[in-house]
C-alpha positions as a LaTeX table, in Angstrom:
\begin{tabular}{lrrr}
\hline
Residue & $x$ (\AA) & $y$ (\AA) & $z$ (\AA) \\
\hline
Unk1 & $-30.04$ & 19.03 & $-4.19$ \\
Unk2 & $-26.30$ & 18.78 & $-3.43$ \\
Unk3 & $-24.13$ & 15.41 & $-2.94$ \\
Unk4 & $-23.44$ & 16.35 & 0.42 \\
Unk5 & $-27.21$ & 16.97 & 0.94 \\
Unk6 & $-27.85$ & 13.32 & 0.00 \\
Unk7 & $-25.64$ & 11.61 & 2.52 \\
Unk8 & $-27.16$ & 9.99 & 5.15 \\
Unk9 & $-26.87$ & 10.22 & 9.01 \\
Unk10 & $-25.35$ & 7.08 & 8.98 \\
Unk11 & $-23.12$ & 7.42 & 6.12 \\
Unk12 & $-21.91$ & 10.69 & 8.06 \\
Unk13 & $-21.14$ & 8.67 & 11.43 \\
Unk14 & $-19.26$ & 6.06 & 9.38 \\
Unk15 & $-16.66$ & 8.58 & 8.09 \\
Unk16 & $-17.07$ & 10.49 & 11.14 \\
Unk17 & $-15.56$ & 7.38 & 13.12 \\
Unk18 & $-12.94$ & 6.76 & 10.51 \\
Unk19 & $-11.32$ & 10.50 & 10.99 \\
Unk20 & $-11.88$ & 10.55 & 14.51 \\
Unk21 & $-9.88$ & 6.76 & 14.34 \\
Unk22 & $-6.78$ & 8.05 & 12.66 \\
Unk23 & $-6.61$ & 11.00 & 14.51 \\
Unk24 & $-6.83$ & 9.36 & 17.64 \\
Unk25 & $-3.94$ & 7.36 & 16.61 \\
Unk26 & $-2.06$ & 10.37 & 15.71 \\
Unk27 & $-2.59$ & 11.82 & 18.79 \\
Unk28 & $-1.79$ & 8.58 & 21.06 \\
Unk29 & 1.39 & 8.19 & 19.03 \\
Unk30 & 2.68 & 11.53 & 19.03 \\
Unk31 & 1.25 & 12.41 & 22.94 \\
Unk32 & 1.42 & 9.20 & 24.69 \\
Unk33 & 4.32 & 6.37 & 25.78 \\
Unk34 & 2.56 & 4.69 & 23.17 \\
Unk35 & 5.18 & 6.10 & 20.23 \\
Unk36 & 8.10 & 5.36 & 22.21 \\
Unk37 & 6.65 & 1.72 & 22.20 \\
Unk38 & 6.33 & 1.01 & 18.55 \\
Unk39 & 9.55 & 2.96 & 17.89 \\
Unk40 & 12.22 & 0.63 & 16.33 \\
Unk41 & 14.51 & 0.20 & 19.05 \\
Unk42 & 11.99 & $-1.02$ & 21.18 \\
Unk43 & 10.59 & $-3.22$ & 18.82 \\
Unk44 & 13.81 & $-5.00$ & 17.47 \\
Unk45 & 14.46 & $-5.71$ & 21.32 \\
Unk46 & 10.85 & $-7.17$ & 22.12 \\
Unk47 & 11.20 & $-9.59$ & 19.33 \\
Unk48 & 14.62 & $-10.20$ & 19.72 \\
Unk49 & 13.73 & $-11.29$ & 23.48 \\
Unk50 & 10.87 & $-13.68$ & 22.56 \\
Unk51 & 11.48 & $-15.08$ & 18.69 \\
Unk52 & 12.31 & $-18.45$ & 20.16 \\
Unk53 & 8.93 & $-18.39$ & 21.35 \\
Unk54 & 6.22 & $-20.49$ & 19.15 \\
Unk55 & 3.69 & $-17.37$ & 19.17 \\
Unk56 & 6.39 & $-14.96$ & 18.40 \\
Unk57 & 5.10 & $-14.81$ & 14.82 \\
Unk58 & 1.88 & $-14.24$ & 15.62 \\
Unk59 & 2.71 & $-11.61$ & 18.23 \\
Unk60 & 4.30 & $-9.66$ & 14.97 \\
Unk61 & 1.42 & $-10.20$ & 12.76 \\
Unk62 & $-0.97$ & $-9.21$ & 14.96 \\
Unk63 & 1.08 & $-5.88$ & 15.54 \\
Unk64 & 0.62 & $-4.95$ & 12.05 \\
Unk65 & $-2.89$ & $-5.97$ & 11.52 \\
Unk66 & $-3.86$ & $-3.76$ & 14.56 \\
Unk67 & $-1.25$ & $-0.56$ & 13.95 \\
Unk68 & $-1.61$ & $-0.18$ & 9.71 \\
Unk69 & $-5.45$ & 0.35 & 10.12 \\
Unk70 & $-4.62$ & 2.98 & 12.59 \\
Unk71 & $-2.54$ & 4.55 & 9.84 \\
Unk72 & 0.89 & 4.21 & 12.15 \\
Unk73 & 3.83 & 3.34 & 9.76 \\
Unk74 & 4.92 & $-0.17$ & 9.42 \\
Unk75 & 8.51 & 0.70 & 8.69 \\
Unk76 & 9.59 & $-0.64$ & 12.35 \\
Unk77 & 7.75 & $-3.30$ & 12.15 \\
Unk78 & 9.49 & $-4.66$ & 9.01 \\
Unk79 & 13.37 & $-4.04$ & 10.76 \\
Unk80 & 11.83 & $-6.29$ & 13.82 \\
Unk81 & 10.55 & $-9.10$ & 12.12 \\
Unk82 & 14.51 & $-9.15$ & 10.47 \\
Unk83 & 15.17 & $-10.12$ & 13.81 \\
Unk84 & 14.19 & $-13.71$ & 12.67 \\
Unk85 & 16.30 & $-13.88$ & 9.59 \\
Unk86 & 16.60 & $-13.58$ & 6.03 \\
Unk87 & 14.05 & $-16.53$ & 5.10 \\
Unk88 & 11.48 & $-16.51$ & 8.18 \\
Unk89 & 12.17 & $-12.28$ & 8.28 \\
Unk90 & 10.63 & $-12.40$ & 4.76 \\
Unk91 & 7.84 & $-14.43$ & 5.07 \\
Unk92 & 6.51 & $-13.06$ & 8.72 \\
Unk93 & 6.95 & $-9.39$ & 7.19 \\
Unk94 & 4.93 & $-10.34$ & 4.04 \\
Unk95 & 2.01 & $-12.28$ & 6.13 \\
Unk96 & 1.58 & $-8.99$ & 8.45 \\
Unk97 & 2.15 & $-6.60$ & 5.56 \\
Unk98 & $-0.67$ & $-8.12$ & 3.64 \\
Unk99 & $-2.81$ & $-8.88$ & 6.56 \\
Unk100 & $-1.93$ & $-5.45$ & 7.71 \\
Unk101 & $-3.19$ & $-3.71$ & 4.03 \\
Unk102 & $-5.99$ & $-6.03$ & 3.80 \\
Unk103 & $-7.28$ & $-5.13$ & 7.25 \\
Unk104 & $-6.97$ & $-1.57$ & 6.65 \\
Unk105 & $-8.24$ & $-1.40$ & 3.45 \\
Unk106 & $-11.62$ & $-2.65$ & 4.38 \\
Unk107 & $-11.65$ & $-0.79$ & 7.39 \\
Unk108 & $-11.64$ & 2.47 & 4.82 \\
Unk109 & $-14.01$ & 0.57 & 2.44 \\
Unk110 & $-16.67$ & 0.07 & 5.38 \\
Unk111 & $-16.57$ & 3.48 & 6.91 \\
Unk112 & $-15.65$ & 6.01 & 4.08 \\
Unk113 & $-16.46$ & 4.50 & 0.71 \\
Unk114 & $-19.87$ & 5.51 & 0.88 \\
Unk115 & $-19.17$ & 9.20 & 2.06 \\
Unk116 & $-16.80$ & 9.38 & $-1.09$ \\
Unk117 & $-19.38$ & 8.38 & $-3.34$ \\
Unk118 & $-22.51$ & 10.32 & $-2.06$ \\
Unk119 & $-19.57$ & 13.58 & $-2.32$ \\
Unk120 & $-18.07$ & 12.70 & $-5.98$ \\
Unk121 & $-21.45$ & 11.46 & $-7.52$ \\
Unk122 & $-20.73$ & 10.34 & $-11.39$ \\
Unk123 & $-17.07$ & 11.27 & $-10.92$ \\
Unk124 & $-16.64$ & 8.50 & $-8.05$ \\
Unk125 & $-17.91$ & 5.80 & $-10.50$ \\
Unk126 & $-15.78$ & 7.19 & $-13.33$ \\
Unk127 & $-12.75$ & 7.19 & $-11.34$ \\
Unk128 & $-13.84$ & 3.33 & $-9.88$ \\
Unk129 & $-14.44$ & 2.13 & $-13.45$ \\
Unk130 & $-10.44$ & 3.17 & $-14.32$ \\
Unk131 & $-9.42$ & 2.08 & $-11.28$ \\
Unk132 & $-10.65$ & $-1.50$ & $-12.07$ \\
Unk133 & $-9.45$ & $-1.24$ & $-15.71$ \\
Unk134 & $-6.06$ & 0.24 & $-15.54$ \\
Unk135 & $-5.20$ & 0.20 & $-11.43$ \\
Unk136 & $-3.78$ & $-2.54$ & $-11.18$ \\
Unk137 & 0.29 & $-2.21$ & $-12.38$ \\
Unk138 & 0.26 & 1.46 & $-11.07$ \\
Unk139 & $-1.25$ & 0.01 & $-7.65$ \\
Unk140 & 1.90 & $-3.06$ & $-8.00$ \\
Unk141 & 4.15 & 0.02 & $-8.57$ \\
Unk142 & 3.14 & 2.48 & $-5.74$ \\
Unk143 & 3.64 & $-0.36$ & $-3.47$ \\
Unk144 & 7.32 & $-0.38$ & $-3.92$ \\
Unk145 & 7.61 & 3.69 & $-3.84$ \\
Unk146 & 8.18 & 5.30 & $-0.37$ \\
Unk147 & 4.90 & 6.32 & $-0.07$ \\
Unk148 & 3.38 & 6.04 & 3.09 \\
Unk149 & 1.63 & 2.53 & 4.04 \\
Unk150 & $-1.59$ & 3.92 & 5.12 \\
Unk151 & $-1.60$ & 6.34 & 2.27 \\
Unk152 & $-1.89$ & 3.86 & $-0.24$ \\
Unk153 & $-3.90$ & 1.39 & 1.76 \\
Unk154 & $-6.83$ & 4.00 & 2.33 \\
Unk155 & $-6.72$ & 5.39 & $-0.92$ \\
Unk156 & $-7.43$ & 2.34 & $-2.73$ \\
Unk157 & $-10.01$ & 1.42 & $-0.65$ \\
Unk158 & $-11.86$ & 5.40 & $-1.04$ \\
Unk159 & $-11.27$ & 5.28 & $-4.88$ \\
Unk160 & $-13.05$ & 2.21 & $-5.17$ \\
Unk161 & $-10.30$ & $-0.36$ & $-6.13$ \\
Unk162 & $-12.11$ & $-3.84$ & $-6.31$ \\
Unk163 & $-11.26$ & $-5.99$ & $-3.38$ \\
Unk164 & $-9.63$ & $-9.04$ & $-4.87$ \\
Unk165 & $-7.34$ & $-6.42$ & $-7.51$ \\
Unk166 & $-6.30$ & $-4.62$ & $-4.45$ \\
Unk167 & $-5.18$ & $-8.30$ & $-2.40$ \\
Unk168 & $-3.38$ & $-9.36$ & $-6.04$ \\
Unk169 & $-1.62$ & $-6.08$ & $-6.63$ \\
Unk170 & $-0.72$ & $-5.85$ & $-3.06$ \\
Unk171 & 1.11 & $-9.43$ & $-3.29$ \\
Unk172 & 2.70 & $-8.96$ & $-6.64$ \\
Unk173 & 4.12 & $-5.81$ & $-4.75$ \\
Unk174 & 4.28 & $-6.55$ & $-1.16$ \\
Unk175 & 6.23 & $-9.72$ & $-1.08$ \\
Unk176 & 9.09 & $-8.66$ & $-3.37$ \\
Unk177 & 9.84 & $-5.57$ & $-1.87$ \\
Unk178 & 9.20 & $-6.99$ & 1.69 \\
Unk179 & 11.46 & $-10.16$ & 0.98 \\
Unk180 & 14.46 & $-7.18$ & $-0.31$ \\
Unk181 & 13.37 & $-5.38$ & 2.90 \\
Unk182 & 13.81 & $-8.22$ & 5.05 \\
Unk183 & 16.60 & $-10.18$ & 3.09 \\
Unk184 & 19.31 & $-7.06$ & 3.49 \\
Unk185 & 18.34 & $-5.71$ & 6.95 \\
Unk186 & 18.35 & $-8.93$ & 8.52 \\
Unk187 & 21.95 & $-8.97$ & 7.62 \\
Unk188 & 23.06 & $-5.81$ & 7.60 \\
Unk189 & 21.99 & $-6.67$ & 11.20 \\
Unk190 & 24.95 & $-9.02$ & 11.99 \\
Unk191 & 27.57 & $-7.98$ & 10.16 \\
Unk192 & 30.27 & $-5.27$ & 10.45 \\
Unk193 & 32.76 & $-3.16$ & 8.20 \\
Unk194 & 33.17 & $-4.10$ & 4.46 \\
Unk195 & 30.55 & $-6.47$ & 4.47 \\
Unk196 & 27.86 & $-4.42$ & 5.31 \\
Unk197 & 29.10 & $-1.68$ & 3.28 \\
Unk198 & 28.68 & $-4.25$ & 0.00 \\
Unk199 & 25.19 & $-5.21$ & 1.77 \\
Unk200 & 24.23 & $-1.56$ & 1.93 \\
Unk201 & 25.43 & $-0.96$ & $-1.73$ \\
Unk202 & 23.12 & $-4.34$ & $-2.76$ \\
Unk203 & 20.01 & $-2.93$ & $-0.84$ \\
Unk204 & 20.16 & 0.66 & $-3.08$ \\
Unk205 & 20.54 & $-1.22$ & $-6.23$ \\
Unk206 & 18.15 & $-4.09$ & $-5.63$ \\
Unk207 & 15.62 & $-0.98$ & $-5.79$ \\
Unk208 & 16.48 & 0.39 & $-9.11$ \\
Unk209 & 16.18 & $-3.16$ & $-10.91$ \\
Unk210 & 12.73 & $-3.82$ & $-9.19$ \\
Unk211 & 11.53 & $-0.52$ & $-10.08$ \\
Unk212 & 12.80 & $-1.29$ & $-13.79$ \\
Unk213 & 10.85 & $-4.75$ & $-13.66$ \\
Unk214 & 7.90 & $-3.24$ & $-12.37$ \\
Unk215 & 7.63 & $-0.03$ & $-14.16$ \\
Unk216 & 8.26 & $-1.82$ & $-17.61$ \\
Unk217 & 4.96 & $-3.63$ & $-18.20$ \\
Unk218 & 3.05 & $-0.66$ & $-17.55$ \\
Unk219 & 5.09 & 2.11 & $-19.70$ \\
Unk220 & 4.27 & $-0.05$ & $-22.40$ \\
Unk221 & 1.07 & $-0.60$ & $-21.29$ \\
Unk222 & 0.45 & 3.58 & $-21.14$ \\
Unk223 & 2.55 & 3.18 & $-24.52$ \\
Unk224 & $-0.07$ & 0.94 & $-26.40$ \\
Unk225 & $-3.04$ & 2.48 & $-25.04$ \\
Unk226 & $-1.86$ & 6.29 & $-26.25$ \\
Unk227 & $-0.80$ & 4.91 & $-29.43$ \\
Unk228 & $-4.23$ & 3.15 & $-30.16$ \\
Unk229 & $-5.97$ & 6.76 & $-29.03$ \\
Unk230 & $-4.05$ & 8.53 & $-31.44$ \\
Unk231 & $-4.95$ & 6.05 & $-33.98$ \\
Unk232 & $-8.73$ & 6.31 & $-33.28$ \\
Unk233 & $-8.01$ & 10.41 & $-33.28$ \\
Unk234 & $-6.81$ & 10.29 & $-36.69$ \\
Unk235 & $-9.39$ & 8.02 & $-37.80$ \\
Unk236 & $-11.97$ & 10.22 & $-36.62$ \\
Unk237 & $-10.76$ & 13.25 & $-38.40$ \\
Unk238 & $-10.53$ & 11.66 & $-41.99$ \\
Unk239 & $-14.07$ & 10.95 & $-41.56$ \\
Unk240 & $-14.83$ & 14.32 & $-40.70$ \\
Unk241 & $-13.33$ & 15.84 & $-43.38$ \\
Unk242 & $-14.55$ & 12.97 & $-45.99$ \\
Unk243 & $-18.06$ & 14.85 & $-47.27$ \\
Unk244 & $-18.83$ & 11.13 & $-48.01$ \\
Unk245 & $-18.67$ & 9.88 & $-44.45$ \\
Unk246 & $-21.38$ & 12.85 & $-42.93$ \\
\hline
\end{tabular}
C-alpha cells in the first residue's frame, strides 16, 4: 500500500483547508480592496493617525498575527510600526514578528504536518531527526535572508522543526534583524539629503556584518562536522584493508 493510500479522511481535510487558506488569501489580496489596504502607504498612514493611541500597539500586533498565517508578507508591516520610532519601532515589530511566525507556524503544524508525514514515510522522520540536530543556526540564518516570511514559517513547521527550536531560532534571528529593520527606517523616515544618504549606506552594511556574525558559528560548525566524517572515513578504510581487523 502507498503513503498516500494511508492518509486519512481527516488528515486529507486538514491540508485540504490549509491550501484552500493561503489561496484564499492570495486571491483576496491580489482581487479585492483588501491589497490596497495592507499596502505600505496605507499602513504607515493608519498608524501614523492613531500611535498616540494606548491600543495602537496592539492594533499592529494583531495585524501580523492575523496576515503572516495567511502567508501575506510582513514587509509593510515592519515600515509601519517605524512609525513609532527607533526604540518602540523595534520592539512592536519584534513582538508581532514573533507572534506572527509563531502563529503561523502552528497553524502549518496542525493542518499539514500530518499529510507530510503519511506522504514522506521514513524520509519525513529522517529529515525531522536533522532538523532537530543541525536546524537550528541555518533556521537563525534564513531568518535574516530575503526569503519570504511565510516561506520559512511553513516550512519549518512541514519539516518537522521542534516547536520550542523554531520560537529560539526565530528570536536569535527575528529581533536583530527586526531591531536593524526598524532602527534605520524609522529614521530614514524623518530625515532628508546627506543624512539619509549616510543612513541608507548604514542600513546595507549593517547586513553584511550580521550575516558575518551569523553565518560564522555555523561554517565552522559544517567545518567540524565534515572534518570528523572524513576522519571516521579514513578510519574505516585502514580497517578494511588491515586482514587483522576482518
Amino acid at each position: 500500500m502507498n503513503n498516500s493510500a494511508a492518509i486519512t479522511k481527516s488528515v486529507w481535510i486538514k491540508a485540504t483547508v490549509l491550501v484552500l487558506l493561503l489561496a484564499s488569501s492570495f486571491g483576496l489580496l491580489h482581487w479585492t480592496p483588501l491589497g490596497d489596504f495592507i499596502s505600505e502607504e496605507n499602513l504607515v498612514k493608519l498608524l501614523t493617525g492613531i500611535r498616540q493611541i494606548w491600543w495602537a500597539p496592539m492594533a499592529l500586533i494583531a495585524l501580523y498575527a492575523v496576515l503572516a498565517p495567511l502567508g501575506i508578507t510582513v514587509v509593510p508591516l515592519i515600515v509601519a510600526g517605524a512609525v513609532f520610532g527607533p526604540v518602540l519601532g523595534s520592539l512592536y515589530n519584534s513582538t508581532g514578528l514573533i507572534v506572527g511566525a509563531t502563529v503561523s507556524f502552528w497553524l502549518a503544524r496542525g493542518l499539514g504536518r500530518r499529510f507530510v508525514q503519511r506522504m514522506l514515510g521514513e524520509r519525513a522522520r529522517k529529515i525531522e531527526r536533522f532538523t532537530g540536530r543541525h536546524g537550528f543556526w541555518p533556521l537563525v540564518q534564513t531568518r535574516f535572508l530575503p526569503l519570504p516570511f511565510p516561506v520559512v514559517n511553513f516550512g519549518a513547521a512541514l519539516a518537522g522543526f521542534p516547536p520550542i527550536q523554531f520560537v529560539l531560532a526565530s528570536i536569535v534571528g527575528l529581533v536583530p534583524s527586526t531591531i536593524i529593520h526598524s532602527f534605520f527606517i524609522a529614521n530614514i523616515m524623518f530625515v532628508q539629503g546627506v543624512e539619509r544618504i549616510w543612513y541608507g549606506v548604514g542600513y546595507g552594511a549593517s547586513f553584511v556584518v550580521f550575516n558575518l556574525l551569523i553565518g560564522v558559528p555555523w561554517f565552522q560548525g559544517q567545518r567540524r562536522r565534515a572534518t570528523r566524517y572524513r576522519e571516521l572515513l579514513g578510519i574505516r578504510a585502514n580497517r578494511c584493508g588491515d586482514p587483522n581487523e576482518r
